[in-house]
C-alpha positions in Angstrom: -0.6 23.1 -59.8 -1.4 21.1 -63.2 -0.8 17.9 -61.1 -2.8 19.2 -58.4 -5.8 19.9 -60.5 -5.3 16.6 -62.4 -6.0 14.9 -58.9 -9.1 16.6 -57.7 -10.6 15.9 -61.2 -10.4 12.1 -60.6 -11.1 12.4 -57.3 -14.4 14.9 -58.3 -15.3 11.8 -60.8 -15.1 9.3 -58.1 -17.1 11.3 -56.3 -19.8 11.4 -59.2 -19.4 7.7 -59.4 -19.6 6.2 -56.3 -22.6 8.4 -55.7 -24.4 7.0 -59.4 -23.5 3.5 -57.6 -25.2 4.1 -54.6 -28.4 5.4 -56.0 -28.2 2.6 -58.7 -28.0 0.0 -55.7 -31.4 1.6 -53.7 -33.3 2.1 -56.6 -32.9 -1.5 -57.5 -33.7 -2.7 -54.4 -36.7 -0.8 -54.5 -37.6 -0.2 -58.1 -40.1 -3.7 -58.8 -42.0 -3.8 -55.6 -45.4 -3.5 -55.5 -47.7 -0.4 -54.9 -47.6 -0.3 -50.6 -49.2 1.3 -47.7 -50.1 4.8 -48.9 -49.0 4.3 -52.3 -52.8 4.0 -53.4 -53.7 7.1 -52.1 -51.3 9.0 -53.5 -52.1 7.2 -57.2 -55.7 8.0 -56.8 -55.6 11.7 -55.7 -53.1 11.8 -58.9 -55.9 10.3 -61.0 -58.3 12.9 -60.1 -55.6 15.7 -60.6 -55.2 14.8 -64.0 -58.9 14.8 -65.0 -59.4 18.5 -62.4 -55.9 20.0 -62.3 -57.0 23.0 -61.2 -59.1 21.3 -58.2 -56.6 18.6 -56.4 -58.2 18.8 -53.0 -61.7 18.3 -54.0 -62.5 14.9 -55.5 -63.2 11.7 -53.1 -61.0 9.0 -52.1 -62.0 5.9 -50.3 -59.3 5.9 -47.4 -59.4 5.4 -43.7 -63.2 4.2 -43.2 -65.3 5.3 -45.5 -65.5 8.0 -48.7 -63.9 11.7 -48.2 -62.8 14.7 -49.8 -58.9 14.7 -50.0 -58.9 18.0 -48.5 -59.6 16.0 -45.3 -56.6 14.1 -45.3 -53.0 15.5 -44.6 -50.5 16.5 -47.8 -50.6 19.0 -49.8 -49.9 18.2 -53.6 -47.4 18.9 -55.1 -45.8 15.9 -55.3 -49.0 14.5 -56.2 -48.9 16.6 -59.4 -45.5 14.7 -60.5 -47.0 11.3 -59.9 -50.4 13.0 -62.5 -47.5 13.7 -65.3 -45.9 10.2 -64.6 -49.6 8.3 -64.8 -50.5 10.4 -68.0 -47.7 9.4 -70.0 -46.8 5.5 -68.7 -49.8 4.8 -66.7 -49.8 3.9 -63.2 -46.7 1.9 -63.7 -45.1 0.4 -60.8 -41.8 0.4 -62.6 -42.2 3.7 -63.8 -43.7 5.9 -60.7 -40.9 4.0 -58.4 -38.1 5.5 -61.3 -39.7 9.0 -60.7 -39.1 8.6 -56.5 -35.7 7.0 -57.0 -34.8 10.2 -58.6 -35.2 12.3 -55.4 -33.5 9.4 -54.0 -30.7 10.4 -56.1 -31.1 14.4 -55.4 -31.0 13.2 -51.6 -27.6 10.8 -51.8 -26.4 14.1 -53.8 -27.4 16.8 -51.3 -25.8 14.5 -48.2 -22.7 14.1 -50.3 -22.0 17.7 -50.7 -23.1 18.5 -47.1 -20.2 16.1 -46.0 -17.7 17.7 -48.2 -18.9 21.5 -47.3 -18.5 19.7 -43.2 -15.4 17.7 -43.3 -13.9 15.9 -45.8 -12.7 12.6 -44.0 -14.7 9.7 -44.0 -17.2 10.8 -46.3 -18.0 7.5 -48.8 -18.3 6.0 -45.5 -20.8 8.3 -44.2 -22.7 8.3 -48.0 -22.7 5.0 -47.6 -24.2 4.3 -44.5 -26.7 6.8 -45.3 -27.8 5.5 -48.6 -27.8 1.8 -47.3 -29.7 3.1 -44.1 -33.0 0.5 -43.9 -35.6 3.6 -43.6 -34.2 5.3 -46.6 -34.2 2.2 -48.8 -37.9 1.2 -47.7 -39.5 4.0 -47.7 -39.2 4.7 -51.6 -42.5 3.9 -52.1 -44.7 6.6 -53.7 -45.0 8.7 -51.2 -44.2 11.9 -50.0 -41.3 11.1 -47.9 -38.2 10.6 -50.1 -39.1 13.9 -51.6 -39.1 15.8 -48.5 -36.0 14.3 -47.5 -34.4 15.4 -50.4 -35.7 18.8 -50.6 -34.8 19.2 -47.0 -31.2 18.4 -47.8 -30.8 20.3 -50.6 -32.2 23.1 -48.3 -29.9 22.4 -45.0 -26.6 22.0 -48.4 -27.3 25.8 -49.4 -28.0 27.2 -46.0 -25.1 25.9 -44.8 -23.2 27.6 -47.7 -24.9 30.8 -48.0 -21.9 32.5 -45.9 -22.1 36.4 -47.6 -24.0 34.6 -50.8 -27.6 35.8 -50.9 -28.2 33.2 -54.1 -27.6 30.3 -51.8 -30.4 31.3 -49.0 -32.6 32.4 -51.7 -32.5 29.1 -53.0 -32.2 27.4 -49.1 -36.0 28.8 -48.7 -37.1 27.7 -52.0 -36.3 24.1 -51.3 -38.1 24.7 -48.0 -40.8 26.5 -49.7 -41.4 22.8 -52.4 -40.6 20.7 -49.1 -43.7 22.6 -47.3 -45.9 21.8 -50.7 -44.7 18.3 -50.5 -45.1 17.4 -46.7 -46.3 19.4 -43.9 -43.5 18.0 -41.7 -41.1 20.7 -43.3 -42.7 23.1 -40.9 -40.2 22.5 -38.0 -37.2 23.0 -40.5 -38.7 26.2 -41.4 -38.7 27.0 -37.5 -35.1 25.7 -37.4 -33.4 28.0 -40.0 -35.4 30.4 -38.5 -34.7 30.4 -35.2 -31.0 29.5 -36.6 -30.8 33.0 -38.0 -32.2 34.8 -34.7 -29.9 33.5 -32.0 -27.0 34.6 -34.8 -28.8 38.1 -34.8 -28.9 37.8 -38.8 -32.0 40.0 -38.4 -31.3 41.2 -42.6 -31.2 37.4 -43.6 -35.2 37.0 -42.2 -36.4 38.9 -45.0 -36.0 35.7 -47.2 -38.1 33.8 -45.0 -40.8 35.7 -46.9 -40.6 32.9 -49.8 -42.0 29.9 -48.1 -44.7 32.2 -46.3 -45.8 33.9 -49.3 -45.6 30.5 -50.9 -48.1 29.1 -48.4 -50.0 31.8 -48.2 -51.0 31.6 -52.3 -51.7 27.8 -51.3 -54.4 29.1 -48.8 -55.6 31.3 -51.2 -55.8 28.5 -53.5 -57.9 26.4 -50.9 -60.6 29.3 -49.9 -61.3 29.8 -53.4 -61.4 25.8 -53.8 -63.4 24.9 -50.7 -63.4 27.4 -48.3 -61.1 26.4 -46.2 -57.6 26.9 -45.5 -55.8 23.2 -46.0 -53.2 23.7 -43.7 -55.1 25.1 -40.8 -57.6 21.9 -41.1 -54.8 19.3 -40.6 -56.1 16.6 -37.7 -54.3 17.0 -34.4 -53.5 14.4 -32.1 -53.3 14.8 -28.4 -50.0 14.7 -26.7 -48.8 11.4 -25.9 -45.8 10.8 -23.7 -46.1 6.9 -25.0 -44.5 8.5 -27.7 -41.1 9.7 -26.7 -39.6 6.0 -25.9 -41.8 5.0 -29.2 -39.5 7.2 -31.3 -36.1 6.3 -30.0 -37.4 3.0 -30.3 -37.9 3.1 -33.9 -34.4 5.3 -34.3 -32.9 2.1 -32.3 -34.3 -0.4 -35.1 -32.9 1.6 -38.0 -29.5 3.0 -37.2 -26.3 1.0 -35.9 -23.0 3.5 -35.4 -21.3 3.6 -32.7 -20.7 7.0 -31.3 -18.0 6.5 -29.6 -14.8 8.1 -29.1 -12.5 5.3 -28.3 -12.2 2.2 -30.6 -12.0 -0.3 -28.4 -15.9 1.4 -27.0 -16.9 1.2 -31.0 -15.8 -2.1 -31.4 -17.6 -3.0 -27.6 -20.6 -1.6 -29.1 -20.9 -3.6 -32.4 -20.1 -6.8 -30.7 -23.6 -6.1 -28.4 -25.4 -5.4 -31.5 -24.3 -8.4 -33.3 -25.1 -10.6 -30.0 -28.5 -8.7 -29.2 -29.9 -9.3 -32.8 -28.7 -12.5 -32.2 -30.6 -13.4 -29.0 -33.8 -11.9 -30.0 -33.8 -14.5 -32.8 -32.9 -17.2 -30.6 -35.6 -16.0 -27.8 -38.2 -16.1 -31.3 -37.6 -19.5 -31.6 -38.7 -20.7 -28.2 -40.9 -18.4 -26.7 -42.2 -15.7 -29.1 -44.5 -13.7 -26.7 -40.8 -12.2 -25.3 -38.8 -11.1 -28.5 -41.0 -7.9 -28.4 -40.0 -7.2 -25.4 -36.5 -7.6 -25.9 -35.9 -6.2 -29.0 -38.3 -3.3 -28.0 -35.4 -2.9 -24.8 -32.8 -3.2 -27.3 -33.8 -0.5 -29.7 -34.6 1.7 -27.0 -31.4 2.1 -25.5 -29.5 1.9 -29.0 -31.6 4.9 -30.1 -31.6 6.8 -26.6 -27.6 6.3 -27.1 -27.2 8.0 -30.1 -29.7 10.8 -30.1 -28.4 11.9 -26.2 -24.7 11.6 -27.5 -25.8 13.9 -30.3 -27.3 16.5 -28.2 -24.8 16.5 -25.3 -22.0 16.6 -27.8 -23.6 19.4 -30.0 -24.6 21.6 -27.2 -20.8 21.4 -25.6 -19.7 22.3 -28.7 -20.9 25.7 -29.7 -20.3 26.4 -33.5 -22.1 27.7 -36.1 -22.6 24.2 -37.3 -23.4 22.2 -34.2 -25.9 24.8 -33.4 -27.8 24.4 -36.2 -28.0 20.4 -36.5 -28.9 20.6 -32.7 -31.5 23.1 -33.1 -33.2 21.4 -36.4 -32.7 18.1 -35.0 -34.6 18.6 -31.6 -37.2 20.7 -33.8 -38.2 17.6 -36.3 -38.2 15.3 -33.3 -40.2 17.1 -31.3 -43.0 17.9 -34.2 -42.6 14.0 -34.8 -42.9 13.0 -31.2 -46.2 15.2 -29.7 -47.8 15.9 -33.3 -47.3 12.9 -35.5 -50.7 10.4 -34.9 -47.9 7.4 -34.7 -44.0 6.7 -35.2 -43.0 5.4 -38.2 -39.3 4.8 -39.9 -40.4 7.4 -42.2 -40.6 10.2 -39.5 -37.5 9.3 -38.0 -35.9 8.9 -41.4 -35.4 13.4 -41.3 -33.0 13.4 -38.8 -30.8 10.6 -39.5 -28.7 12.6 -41.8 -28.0 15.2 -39.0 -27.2 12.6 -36.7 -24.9 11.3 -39.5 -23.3 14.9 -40.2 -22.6 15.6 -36.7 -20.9 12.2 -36.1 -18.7 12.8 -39.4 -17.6 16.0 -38.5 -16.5 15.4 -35.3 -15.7 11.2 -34.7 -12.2 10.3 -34.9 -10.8 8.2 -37.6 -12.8 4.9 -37.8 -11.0 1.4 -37.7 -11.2 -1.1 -40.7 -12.8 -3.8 -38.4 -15.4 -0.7 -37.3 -16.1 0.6 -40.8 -17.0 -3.2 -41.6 -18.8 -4.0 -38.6 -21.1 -0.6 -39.5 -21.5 -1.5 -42.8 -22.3 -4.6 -42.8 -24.7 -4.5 -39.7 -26.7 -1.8 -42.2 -26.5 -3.8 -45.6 -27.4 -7.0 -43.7 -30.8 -5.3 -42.2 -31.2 -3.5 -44.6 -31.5 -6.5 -47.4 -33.5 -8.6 -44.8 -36.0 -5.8 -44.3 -36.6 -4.8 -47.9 -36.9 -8.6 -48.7 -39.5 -9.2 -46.1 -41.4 -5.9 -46.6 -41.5 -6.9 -50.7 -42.9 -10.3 -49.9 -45.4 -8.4 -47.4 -46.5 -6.1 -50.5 -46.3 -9.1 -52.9 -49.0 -10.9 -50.7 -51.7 -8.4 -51.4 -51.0 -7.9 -55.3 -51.1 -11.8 -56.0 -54.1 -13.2 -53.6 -56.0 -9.9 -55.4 -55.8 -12.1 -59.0 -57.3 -15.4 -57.3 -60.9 -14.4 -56.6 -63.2 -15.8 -59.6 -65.7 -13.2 -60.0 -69.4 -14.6 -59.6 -71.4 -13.0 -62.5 -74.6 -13.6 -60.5 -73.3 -11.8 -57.3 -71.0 -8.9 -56.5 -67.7 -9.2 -55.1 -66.4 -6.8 -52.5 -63.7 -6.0 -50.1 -62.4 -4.0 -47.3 -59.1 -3.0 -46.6 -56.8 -0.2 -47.8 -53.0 0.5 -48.2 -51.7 -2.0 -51.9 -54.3 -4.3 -51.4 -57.1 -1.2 -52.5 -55.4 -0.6 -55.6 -54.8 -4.5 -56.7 -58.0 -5.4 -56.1 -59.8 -2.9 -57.9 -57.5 -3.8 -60.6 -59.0 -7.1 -60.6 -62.5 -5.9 -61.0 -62.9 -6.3 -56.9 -65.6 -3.1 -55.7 -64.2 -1.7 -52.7 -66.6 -1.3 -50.2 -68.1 1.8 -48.5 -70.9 1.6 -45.2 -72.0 4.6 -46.2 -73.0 4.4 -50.0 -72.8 0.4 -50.9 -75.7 -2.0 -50.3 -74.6 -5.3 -50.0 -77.4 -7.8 -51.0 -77.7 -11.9 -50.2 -74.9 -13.9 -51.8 -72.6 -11.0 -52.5 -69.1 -12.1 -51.3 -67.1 -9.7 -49.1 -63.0 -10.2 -48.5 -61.7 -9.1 -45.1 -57.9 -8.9 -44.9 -57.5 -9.3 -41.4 -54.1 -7.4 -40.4 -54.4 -4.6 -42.2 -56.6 -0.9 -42.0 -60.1 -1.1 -43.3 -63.4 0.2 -43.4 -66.4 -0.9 -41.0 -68.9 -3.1 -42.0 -72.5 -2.4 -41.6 -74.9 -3.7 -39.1 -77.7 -4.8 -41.0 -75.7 -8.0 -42.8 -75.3 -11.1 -41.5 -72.2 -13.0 -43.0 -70.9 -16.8 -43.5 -67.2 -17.4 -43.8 -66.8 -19.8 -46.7 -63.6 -19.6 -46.9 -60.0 -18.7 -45.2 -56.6 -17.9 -47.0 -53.8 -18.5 -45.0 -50.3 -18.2 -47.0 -47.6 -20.6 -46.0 -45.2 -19.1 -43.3 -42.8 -17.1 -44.1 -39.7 -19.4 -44.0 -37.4 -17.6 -46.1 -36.7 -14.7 -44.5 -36.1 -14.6 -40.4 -37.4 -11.1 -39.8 -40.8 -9.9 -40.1 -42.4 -6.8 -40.6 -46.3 -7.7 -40.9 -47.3 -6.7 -37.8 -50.0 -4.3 -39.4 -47.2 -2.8 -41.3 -45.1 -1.9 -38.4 -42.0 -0.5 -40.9 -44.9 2.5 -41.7 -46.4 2.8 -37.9 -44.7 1.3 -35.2 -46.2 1.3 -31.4 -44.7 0.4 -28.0 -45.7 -3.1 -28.3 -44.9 -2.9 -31.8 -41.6 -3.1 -32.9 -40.4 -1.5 -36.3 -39.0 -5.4 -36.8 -39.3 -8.8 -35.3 -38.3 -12.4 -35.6 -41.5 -14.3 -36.9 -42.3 -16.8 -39.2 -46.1 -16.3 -39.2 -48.1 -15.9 -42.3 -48.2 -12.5 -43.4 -52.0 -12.3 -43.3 -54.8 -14.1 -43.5 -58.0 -13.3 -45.8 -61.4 -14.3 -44.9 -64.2 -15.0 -47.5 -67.6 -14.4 -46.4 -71.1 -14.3 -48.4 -74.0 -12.5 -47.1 -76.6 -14.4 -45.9 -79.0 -11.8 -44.5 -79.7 -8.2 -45.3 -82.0 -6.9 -42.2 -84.2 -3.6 -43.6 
């Protein structure tokens, strides 16, 4: 027994090893890049929290066309209130706000780990490993909201699934879900799930915890009313339904996750050797006719991801436990909220149900070959590298060409534009420009980033282009994902990557000539 016990503490420590391995190896991958895409929102509504704590929907941001309140836009703040603590004592460092999201990147690699060992305990550094080397996890550590959910919502499926006669366990279950829902909206279809969950298992006595995350959300609409009158939640935009968007999301699922889900290993192996050759003749098509690698990979992705979520659900639905039921039924439940409510797919949307595709395939593949395991692997480290390279380069862009405008004392210098690019040049003394408040007057200078989301222009202003930047093309890495940021929203003629050497944007320099009264 002494022996015994010997053994599962080393193994235990491996365990607490290999896990301090992976999350050292995503956070450093991640940890330097410059602020991206909705980074800048989420740093300014964090300014304004720390001068009006008591007021974090009600100052203005300068986001998606013009000047609002950030009770029109979509998150709640908790989160926001972490990156306020993080900004007050270091700044808004890059360095340090990415260390405060790489530690729910950790609480997420921890959460998956002890899912797989409550699950089945074969295979599982495999599984962790896939999981923490997936591309959309390591990206989308920016500082935003969704490496937080995700880890909130793991910690939340970890003690659900281990609440069996332990009260403690769902209590705590619903108050991950209940700081998931104060994180990201998106939680809401969990909430359904667990739920629903404990209906169809006529756990009738186990609803009365469900009361947590209500009453939770219903002090947050209390907050709002006596904030601004309205209830935040209730205001969020909604998009009409879109059937464009079904194929849209297993294409991005396709572009991000590579497992075969296969029984037989000779099918696995099959399967890796038409990945490996279909990544390989999209780059090939790139490199003599360009207009039909979208296509292609766009083909590719689709059927990859229509494979493995349809495998899921036949699989989980033929096999009725306790278990399968409740991957199924949160798994359909995020995709669905994804598919007819989100505005647009993006790689962090589809990022919440890769682990349950993950946990279902653990509990229930057979034993993996070597050649299998490495083909997996390395199919995810090698896209995984290429993508966080180029999408670092693509975020690089906007915080160097921001420190090359000289500032004409005799004339203003604005810009459109949003996502890093906002916060850099604004840094660098650049005014960012609003139709509805600024004036431009004759030889002020105005910089239009080209692919990228900005703010109109007024009508009454006549512009010259004096100038175009056009960065070399992007030689050193193969893949590109510039296409108006198509890692963060991703269309059908939009792939999540391509093959492309193209500049990653081009600025244009324009002074006003004219201002028409």
């Amino acid at each position: 027994m002494k022996r015994l016990n010997t053994i599962n503490h080393i193994k235990n420590n491996h365990r607490k090893y290999f896990i301090l391995l992976l999350w050292a190896v995503v956070t450093s991958l991640n940890i330097f890049k410059p602020f991206h895409i909705d980074d800048t929102f989420h740093i300014e509504v964090a300014q304004h929290i720390i001068e009006h704590p008591f007021h974090p929907m009600s100052g203005e941001i300068n986001w998606g066309g013009s000047t609002n309140p950030i009770n029109d836009y979509n998150q709640p703040p908790l989160f926001f209130y972490l990156i306020a603590i993080v900004t007050y004592l270091f700044g808004p460092n890059e360095i340090a706000l990415h260390f405060l999201v790489s530690v729910f990147s950790f609480l997420a690699i921890y959460y998956f780990d002890r899912i797989l060992h409550f699950v089945k305990r074969k295979n599982t550094y495999f599984y962790l490993t896939l999981f923490a080397l997936c591309p959309a996890f390591i990206i989308n550590q920016n500082v935003m909201t969704d490496i937080p959910l995700l880890s909130l919502l793991l910690g939340s499926v970890y003690f659900f699934l281990s609440s069996s006669d332990n009260n403690r366990n769902l209590v705590l279950s619903f108050i991950f879900i209940s700081a998931a829902l104060l994180t990201k909206y998106s939680a809401l279809p969990f909430l359904a799930a667990i739920i629903f969950t404990l209906l169809i298992r006529k756990d009738y006595q186990n609803l009365k915890f469900s009361l947590i995350p209500f009453g939770i959300l219903a002090i947050w609409s209390g907050w709002n009313l006596i904030e601004y009158d309205h209830i935040h939640l209730l205001g969020r935009p909604r998009s009409g339904i879109n059937l464009i968007r079904i194929p849209e999301f297993f294409c991005c699922l396709g572009a991000i996750l590579f497992i075969a889900p296969f029984q037989k290993q000779i099918h696995k192996t099959s399967y890796y050797l038409v990945v490996i050759s279909s990544i390989l003749i999209g780059w090939l098509i790139s490199q003599y006719d360009n207009s039909h690698t979208t296509v292609f990979l766009q083909t590719f992705f689709f059927l990859n991801g229509l494979i493995l979520l349809t495998y899921f659900i036949v699989k989980g639905i033929s096999k009725t436990n306790e278990i399968n039921q409740f991957l199924v039924i949160t798994t359909c439940s995020i995709s669905g909220f994804i598919i007819f409510y989100a505005p647009f797919i993006a790689t962090r949307h589809v990022l919440l149900i890769i682990p349950f595709i993950l946990i279902f395939i653990h509990s229930h593949d057979s034993e993996l070959s070597k050649l299998n395991r490495i083909l997996t692997i390395g199919i995810a480290l090698i896209i995984s590298i290429t993508l966080t390279h180029a999408d670092y380069m693509y975020a690089h862009f906007y915080k160097q060409q921001a420190t090359v405008f000289s500032k004409d004392e005799k004339a203003a210098t604005y810009t459109i534009g949003h996502w890093g690019w906002q916060w850099y040049a604004r840094q660098n003394g650049i005014k960012i420009y609003d139709k509805q408040k600024d004036t431009l007057q004759i030889n002020d200078i105005l910089i239009v980033p080209k692919d990228i989301a900005k703010q109109g222009i007024s009508e009454n202003i006549e512009l010259n282009l004096i100038q175009t930047i056009v960065p070399k093309n992007n030689t050193s890495n193969p893949i590109s994902v510039s296409n108006h940021a198509s890692l963060y929203n991703s269309f059908i003629d939009r792939p999540v990557w391509t093959f492309s050497s193209q500049p990653l944007d081009t600025l244009c320099v324009y002074k006003v000539t004219k201002v028409i009264d």
